[in-house]
C-alpha positions, 0 to 999 in steps of 0.5 A: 654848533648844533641847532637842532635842539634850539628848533625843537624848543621853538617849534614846541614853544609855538605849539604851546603858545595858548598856554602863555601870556604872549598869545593875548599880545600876539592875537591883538597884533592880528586883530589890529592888522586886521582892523588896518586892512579894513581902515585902509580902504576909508583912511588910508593913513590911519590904516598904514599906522595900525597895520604898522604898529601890528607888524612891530608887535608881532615882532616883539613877540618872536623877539621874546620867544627868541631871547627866551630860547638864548636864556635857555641855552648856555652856548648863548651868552645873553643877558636881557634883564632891561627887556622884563627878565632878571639878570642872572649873577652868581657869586661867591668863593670856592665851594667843593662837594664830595660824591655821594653814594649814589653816585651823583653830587648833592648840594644843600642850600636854600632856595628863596630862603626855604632848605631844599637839597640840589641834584648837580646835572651837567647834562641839563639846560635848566635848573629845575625844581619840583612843584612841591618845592616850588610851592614852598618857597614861593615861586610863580610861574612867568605868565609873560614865558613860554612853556618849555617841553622838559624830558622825563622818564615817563616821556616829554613834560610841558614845564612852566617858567619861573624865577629864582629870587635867590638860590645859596649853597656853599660860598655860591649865591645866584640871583634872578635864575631862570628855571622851570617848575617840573612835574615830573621830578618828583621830590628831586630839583636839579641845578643845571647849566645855566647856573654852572655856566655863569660860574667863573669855572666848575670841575670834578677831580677824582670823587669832588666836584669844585665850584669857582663862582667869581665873587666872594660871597659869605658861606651859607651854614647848612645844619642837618 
């Protein structure tokens, strides 16, 4: 397995640090570590305990950068919605779509309940949508993640997390997905890995990509 790309998103993850909500968390652990040292020298106990609970804090706060990277890669198949992130389910029977002229497959479906067409990338992480879809259906950025460095053709982005409620297209229904809200796509969202990956399997034969989700859901009707 090749971890290079898990520690350049970690390293980019710390660099960003200041423009997440972990740094209050992660500046109060070192305030009160400090406040510990200096009460060790009056109250030895009381200085113990802060010092402690610093410690723990700071390490709840690597923990969240680290389960946030799992979510993040498809190779990690972790799932911790009872630490504050939404589990992520897939659902829904056979969905079959037909190359498109340009070459690449296209959904139409609704995000949130708002119409929005899809680009499949198998070669992206993440589902990704524009700040202008984003806007319309609602989404807010994750003000306890991290941002994430996304790559476009005008160079590497900082992206910001968010949260699909529900994404529909075809017999597929996906709920609580991690995604990234990208300036740099354009009018363009992309449906990434780590949707296709919770699927029960996906495939291209010829000009059709098949996608087998594992539960049968209702099929969405997409007009126009």
């Amino acid at each position: 397995m090749d971890f290079a790309p898990i520690w350049d998103q970690l390293a980019h993850s710390i660099a960003e640090l200041p423009k997440s909500g972990l740094l209050m968390a992660a500046i109060a652990a070192m305030v009160l570590g400090i406040l510990g040292s200096m009460v060790m020298r009056w109250v030895p106990s009381i200085g113990r305990l802060l010092r402690a609970g610093s410690t723990l804090a700071l390490m709840a706060v690597l923990a969240m950068v680290v389960l946030q990277l799992s979510r993040m890669d498809p190779r990690f198949d972790m799932a911790v919605p009872q630490l504050g992130m939404p589990e992520q389910t897939v659902a829904g029977d056979e969905t079959r779509v037909k190359l498109a002229r340009d070459g690449h497959f296209w959904l139409r479906g609704e995000l949130n309940g708002h119409p929005t067409r899809f680009l499949v990338d198998t070669g992206a992480t993440l589902t990704a949508v524009s700040t202008e879809t984003a806007q319309s259906a609602g989404l807010e950025v994750r003000t306890n993640g991290l941002p994430v460095r996304m790559q476009t053709a005008n160079g590497p982005v900082a992206a910001q997390l968010t949260s699909i409620e529900e994404l529909r297209f075809g017999n597929v229904t996906a709920r609580g997905l991690d995604a990234i809200i990208a300036p740099g796509l354009g009018p363009t969202n992309v449906i990434g890995m780590n949707l296709l990956s919770r699927l029960a399997s996906w495939r291209v034969e010829g000009d059709t990509m098949i996608l087998v989700p594992n539960n049968p859901q209702e099929p969405l009707e997409v007009t126009g």
